[in-house]
TORDO-317114 format. One line per 10 residues: number of its first residue (from 0); their letters; for each residue x, y, z of C-alpha. Coordinates in steps of 0.2 Angstrom, whole numbers, plus 5000, padded with zeros to 4 digits. Example, Ala and Ser with C-alpha at 12.3 -4.5 7.8 and 13.67 -1.06 7.14 Angstrom:
BEGIN
0) AS) 5062/4978/5039  5068/4995/5036
END
This chain:
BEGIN
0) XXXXXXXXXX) 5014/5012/4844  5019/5003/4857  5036/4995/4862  5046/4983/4874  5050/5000/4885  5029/5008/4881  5018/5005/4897  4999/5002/4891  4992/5021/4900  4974/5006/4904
10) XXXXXXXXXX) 4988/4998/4914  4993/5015/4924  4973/5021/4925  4976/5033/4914  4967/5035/4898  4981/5043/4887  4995/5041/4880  5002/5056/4881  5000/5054/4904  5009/5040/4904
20) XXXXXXXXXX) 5027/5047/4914  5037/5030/4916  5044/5019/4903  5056/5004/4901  5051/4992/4918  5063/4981/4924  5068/4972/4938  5081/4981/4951  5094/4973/4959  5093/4971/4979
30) XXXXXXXXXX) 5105/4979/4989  5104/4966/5002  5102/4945/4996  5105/4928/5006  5118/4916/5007  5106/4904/4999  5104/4918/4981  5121/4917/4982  5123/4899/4982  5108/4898/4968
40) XXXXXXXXXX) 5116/4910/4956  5135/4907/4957  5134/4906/4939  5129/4924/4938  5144/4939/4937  5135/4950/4947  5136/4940/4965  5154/4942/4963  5151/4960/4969  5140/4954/4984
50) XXXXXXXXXX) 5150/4952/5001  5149/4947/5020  5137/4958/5029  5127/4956/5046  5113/4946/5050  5121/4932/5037  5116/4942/5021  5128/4950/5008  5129/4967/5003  5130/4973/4986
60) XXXXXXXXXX) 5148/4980/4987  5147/4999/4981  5159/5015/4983  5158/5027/4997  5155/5041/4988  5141/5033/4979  5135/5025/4995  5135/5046/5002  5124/5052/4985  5112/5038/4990
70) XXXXXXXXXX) 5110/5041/5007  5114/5022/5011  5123/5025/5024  5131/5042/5037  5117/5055/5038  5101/5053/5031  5102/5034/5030  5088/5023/5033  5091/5006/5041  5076/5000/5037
80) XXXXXXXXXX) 5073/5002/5021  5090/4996/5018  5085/4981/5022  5072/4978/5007  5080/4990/4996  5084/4989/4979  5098/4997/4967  5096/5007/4953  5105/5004/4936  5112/5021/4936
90) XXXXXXXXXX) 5122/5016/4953  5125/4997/4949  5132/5002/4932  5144/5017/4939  5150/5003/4952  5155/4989/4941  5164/5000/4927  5175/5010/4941  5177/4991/4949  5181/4985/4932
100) XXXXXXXXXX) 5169/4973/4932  5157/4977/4918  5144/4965/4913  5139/4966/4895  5120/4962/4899  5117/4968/4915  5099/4969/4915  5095/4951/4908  5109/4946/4922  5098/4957/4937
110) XXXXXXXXXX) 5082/4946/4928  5092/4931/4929  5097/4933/4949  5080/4942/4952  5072/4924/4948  5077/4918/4963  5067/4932/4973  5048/4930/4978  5039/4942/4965  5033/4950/4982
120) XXXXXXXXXX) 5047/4955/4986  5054/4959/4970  5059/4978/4965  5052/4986/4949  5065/5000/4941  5058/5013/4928  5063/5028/4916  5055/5044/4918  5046/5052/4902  5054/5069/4905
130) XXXXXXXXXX) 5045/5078/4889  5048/5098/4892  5034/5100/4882  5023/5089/4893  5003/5099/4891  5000/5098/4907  5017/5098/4920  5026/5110/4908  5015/5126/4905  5025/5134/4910
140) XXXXXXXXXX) 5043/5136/4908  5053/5128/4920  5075/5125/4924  5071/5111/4934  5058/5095/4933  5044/5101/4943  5040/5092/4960  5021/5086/4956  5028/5075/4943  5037/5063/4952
150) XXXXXXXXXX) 5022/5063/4964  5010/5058/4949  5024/5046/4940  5026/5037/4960  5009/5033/4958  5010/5025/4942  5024/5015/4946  5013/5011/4961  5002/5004/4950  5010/4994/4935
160) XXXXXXXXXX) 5021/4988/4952  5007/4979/4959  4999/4971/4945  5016/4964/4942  5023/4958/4957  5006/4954/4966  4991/4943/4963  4981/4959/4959  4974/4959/4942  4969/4975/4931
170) XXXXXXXXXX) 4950/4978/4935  4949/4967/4950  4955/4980/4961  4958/4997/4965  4971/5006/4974  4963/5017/4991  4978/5031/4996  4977/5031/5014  4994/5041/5018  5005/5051/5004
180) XXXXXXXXXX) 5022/5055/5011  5037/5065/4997  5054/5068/5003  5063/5080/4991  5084/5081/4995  5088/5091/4977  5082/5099/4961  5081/5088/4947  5088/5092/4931  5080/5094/4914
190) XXXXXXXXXX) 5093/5087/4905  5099/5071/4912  5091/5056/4914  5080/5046/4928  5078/5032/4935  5062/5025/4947  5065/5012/4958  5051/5005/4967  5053/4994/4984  5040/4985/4994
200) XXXXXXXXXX) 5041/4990/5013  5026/4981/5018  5029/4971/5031  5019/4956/5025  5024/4945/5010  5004/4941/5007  5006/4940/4989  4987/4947/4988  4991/4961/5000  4974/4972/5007
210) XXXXXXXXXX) 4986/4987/5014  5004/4989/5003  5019/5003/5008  5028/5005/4995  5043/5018/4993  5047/5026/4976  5065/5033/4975  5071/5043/4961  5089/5045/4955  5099/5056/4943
220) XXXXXXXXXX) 5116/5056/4939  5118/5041/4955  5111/5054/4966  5095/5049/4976  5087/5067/4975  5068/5060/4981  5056/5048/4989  5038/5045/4988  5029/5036/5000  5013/5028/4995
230) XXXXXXXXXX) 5003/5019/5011  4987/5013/5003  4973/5000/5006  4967/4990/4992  4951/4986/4987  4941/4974/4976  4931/4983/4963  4913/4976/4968  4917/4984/4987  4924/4998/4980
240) XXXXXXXXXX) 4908/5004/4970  4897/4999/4986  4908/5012/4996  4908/5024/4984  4888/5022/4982  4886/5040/4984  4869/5047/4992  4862/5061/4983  4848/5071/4991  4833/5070/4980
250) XXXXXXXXXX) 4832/5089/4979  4849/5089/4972  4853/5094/4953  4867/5095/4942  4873/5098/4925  4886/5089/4916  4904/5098/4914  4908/5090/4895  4892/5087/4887  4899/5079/4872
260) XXXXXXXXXX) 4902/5064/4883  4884/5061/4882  4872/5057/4871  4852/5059/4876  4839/5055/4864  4817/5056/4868  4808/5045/4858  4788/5043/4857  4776/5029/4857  4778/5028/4839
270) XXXXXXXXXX) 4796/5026/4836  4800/5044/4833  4815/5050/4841  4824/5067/4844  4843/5069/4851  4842/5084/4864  4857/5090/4874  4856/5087/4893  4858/5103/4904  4851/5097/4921
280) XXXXXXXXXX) 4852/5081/4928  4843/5075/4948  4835/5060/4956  4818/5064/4951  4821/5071/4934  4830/5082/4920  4830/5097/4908  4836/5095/4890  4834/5106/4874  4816/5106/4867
290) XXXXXXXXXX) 4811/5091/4856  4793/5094/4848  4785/5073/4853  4769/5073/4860  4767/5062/4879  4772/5049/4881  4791/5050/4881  4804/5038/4884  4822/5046/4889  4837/5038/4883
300) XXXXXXXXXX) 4855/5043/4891  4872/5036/4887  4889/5042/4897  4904/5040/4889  4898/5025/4877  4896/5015/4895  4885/5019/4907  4865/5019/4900  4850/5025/4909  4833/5023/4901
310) XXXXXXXXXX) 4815/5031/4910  4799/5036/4903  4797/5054/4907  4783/5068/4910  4784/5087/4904  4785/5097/4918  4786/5116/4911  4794/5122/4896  4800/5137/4890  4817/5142/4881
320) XXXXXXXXXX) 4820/5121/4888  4808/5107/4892  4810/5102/4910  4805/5084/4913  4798/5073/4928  4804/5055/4928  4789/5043/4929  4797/5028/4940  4816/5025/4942  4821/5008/4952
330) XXXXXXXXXX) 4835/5008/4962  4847/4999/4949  4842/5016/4940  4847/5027/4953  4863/5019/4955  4865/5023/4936  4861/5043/4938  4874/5042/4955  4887/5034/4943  4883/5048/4929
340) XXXXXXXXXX) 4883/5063/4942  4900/5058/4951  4908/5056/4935  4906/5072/4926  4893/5083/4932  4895/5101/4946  4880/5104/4957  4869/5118/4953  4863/5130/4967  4843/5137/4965
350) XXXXXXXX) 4846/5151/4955  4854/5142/4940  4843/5129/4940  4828/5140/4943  4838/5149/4927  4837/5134/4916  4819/5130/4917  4813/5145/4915
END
């Protein structure tokens, strides 16, 4: 069941559920704003807290010692991402209750002043899903959150960022890691909460952006403890399947890794039809179990309820399984089986395939 806080796991290319890592997406409040957000949002409690800083911006004014446990400033600090970066609400919270300045809806007041941003240039904030019992990050037991986890939930707030605060679409476009840089400062607890803040350190404010840098920082207790930097080229889907057009030697076989993700089915010149199980899969043909249908015989495969290949075939041997030849495959039919192979099937040297058409 989904809610205002549930990410869609379509949304973060994953296909469950149970993989989606971040929750509740906001916007962040910047760190840095100009005289002119000022001027536009003086109805707004929150740009009482903003004062005079260089280069005729304001500074979201915060404590020194929260300042030192996010690395804003001293050691460790980061000029330029200062510039475009964004505050989480575990920090912006801790400041205006110790200033005594509480704001009874901050997050619909960080939307309202957040309106006057260019979505590009806008910050995404998000809540981890820190379930111990995660199946896969979790199995086995660990005092502290394990390190690959923020790696994996920086690269779905990668994603859900970019469809949000770009022109990119869902299904247009694909995201092509080209450099992956994490910076870990602490340990992360399993017993507190945190927080994601995604900013946009790409230099250009296209708002269809081919190459994006964006750093993912991630807070507990107001305590910057990590960043993940994702650099990343992004590419329309029709490009993306040309480049990833894979050549496979037409020697080459392979044999499916979950064969319950496919369906195959032979069928004869009088409608008769027998599902098989496919074991071996090339360019110029494939073994299955034995189906007892005289020649001619028409194969029928379907991946995953999607992809469908369809070729008349030729016994080629059989023994404990039928090896077949394909008759003619076009190339829109090749492209089919390269589609299949790269999705779910592991090569098999000579002596296993020798092995299954025995």
């Amino acid at each position: 069941m989904m809610n205002n806080d549930s990410i869609s796991p379509d949304l973060l290319h994953k296909g469950s559920a149970d993989d989606v890592l971040i929750c509740a997406p906001r916007d962040a409040l910047p760190l840095y704003v100009n005289e002119a957000l000022i001027e536009a949002n003086g109805h707004n409690p929150l740009v009482r807290n903003y004062v005079a800083g260089g280069n005729q911006q304001r500074r979201f004014e915060i404590a020194p010692v929260l300042q030192k446990k996010s690395r804003m400033d001293g050691v460790g600090a980061d000029d330029e991402w200062n510039q475009v970066r964004a505050l989480p609400y575990q920090i912006v919270a801790a400041q205006l209750e110790s200033a005594e300045a509480g704001i009874d809806n901050l997050e619909f007041a960080v939307a309202a002043l957040c309106e006057s941003i260019a979505p590009i240039r806008r910050a995404s904030s998000f809540r981890l899903i820190n379930n111990a019992d995660n199946y896969f990050f979790y199995r086995k037991a660990h005092e502290h959150v394990p390190g690959t986890m923020f790696i994996e939930a920086a690269r779905q707030a990668v994603y859900h960022h970019l469809y949000h605060h770009t022109d990119h679409a869902r299904g247009a476009v694909t995201v092509s890691v080209n450099e992956l840089n994490a910076s870990f400062f602490a340990y992360a607890e399993l017993m507190y909460p945190i927080e994601l803040v995604v900013d946009n350190m790409t230099p250009s404010d296209a708002t269809s952006p081919k190459k994006i840098h964006l750093r993912v920082a991630f807070y507990q207790r107001q305590t910057l403890f990590a960043t993940v930097d994702t650099k990343a080229t992004v590419i329309e889907m029709p490009l993306f399947e040309k480049t990833r057009n894979i050549f496979i030697y037409s020697n080459d076989w392979f044999a499916p890794l979950q064969p319950s993700k496919l369906a195959c089915t032979v069928s004869d010149q009088q409608g008769r039809k027998a599902q098989v199980q496919l074991l071996g899969l090339g360019k110029t043909g494939c073994v299955t179990t034995t189906a007892d249908l005289p020649d001619p015989v028409t194969l029928h495969i379907v991946y995953e309820g999607k992809l469908s290949f369809t070729a008349s075939i030729r016994r080629a041997g059989q023994g404990e399984h039928a090896s077949w030849e394909f008759a003619e495959v076009d190339f829109s039919g090749l492209q089919v089986i390269s589609d299949m192979i790269k999705r779910g099937f592991l090569h098999l040297d000579e002596p296993e395939l020798a092995a299954l058409k025995q």
